[in-house]
C-alpha positions in Angstrom: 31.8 -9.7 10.9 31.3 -10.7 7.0 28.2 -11.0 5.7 27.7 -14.1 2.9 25.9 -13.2 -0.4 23.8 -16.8 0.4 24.2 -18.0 -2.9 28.2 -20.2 -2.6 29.4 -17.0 -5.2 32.0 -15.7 -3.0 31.1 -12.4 -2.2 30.3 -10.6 0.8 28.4 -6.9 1.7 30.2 -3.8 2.6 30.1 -2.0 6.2 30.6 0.7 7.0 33.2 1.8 9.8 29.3 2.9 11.6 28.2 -0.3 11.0 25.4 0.5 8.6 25.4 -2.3 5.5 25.8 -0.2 2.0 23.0 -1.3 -0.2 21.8 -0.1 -3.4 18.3 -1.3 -3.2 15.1 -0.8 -5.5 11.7 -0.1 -3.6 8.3 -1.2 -4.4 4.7 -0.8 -2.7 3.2 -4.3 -1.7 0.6 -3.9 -4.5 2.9 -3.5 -6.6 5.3 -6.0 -6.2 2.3 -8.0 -5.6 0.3 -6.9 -9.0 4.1 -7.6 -10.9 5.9 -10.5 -9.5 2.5 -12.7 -8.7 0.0 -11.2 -10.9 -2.6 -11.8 -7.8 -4.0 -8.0 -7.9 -7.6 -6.9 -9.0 -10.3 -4.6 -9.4 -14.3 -5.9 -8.4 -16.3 -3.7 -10.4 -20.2 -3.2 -9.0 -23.3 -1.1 -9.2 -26.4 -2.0 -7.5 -29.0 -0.3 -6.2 -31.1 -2.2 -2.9 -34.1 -3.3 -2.6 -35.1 -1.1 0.6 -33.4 1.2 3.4 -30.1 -1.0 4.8 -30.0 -3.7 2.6 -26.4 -5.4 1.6 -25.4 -4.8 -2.1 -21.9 -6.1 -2.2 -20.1 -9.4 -0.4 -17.1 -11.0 -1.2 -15.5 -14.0 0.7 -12.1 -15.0 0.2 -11.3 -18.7 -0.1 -8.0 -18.9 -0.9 -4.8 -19.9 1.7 -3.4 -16.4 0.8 -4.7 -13.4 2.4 -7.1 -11.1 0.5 -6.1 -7.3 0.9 -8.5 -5.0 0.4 -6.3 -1.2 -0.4 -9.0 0.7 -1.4 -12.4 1.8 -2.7 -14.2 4.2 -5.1 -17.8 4.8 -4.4 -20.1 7.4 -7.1 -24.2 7.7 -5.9 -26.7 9.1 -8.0 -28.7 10.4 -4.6 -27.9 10.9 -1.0 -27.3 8.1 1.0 -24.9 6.8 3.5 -22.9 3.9 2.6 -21.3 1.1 5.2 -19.1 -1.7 5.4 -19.2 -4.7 7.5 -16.7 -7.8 8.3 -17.8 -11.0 9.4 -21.2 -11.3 8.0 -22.0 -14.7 8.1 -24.7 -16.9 5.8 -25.5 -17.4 2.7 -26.2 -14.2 0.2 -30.0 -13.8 -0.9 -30.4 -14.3 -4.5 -27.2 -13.2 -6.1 -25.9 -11.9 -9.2 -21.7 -13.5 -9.4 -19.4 -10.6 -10.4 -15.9 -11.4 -12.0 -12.8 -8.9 -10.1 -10.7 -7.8 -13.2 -6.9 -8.7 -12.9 -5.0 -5.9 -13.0 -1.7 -7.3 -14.9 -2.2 -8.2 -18.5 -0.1 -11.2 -18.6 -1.2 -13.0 -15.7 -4.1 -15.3 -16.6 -5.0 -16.0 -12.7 -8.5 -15.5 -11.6 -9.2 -14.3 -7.8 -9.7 -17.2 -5.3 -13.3 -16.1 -3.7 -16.9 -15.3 -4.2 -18.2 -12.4 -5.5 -21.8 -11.6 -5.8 -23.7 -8.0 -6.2 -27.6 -8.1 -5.3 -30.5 -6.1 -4.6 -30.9 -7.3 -0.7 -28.3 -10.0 -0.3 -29.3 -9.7 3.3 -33.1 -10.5 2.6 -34.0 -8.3 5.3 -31.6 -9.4 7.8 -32.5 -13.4 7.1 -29.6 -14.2 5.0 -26.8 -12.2 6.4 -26.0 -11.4 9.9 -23.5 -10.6 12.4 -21.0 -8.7 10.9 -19.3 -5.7 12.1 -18.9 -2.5 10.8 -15.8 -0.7 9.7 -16.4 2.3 7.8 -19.0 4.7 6.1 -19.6 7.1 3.9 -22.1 9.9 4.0 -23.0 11.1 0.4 -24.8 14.2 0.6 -25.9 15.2 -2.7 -25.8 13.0 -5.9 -23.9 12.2 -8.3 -21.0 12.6 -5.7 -18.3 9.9 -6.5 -15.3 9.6 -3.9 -12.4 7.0 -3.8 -11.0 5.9 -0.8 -7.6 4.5 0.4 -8.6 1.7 3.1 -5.4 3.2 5.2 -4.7 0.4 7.2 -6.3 -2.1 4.9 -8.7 -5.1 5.3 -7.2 -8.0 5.6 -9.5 -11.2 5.3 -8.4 -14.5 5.8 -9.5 -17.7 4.2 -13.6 -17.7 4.6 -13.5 -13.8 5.8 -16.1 -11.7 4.6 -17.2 -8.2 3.4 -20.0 -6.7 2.9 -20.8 -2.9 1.3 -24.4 -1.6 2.4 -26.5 1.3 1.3 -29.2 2.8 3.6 -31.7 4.3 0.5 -33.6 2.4 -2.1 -33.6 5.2 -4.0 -29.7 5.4 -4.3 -27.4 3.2 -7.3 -24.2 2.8 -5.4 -21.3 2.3 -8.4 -17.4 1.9 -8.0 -14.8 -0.9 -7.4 -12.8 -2.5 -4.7 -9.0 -2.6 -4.9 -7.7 -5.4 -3.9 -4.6 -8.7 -4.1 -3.5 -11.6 -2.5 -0.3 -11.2 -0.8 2.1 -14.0 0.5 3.7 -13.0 3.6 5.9 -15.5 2.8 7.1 -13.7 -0.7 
């Protein structure tokens, strides 16, 4: 069997007598080929502090084609409190401040494809926001405790999917970023 190069130049890959194709091959992460080649990565930087006990501080919505990934996630308190995540809130965010995610290659110029808003009780007391499910916490214990978190098998939201971050103590500033890019399957 001869492998084709695909591109008419006349060349074809070598076998090996165990059938194995020899390659010399670069490897990159997602993000980073992601972040390089599309210049589609960010950071969402945040810090809120809620209103009252369980109230929604964070949601982003993608509403671009491409997939938003969501890698990971640093969180620092200045008290104890837990701290929650939720997918698939649905509604419309009570009174919110729009935060800009920072692009994460210099010489990109694209803006993330979504809404982004920070608030003191996007939820207005379970009103606004509603029926999401949760997929992670984080129990702070003490403050000024400041973790950062590799979402290991990512979020993945599709066009109109949301996220929310919640934080169970009024008395608690919840500060960090989400790490996070739009990647093609495609690409």
């Amino acid at each position: 069997m001869i492998i084709l190069d695909g591109k008419g130049r006349g060349t074809s890959a070598g076998v090996s007598d165990e059938n194995r194709l020899y390659v010399n091959a670069i490897s990159a992460s997602a993000e980073h080929h992601t972040n390089h080649h599309d210049g589609e990565a960010y950071n969402l930087l945040f810090s809120q502090s809620p209103t009252a006990a369980d109230d929604a501080i964070l949601y982003i919505e993608n509403k671009n084609d491409i997939d938003l990934i969501l890698e990971g996630i640093e969180l620092s308190v200045d008290a104890a409190c837990t701290v929650y995540m939720k997918i698939g809130d649905s509604g419309t965010p009570n009174n919110p401040t729009a935060i800009t995610p920072v692009n994460l290659n210099s010489g990109s110029g694209k803006n993330a494809d979504g809404t982004f808003y920070q608030g003191a009780d996007l939820d207005n007391a379970g009103a606004s926001l509603t029926g999401g499910t949760k997929t992670n916490h984080w129990i702070f214990r003490a403050a000024t405790d400041t973790h950062c978190y590799n979402l290991s098998q990512d979020i993945i939201l599709k066009k109109s999917g949301t996220i929310t971050l919640w934080c169970d103590s009024s008395a608690a500033t919840v500060t960090g970023w989400v790490s996070m890019n739009y990647h093609n399957v495609e690409g």
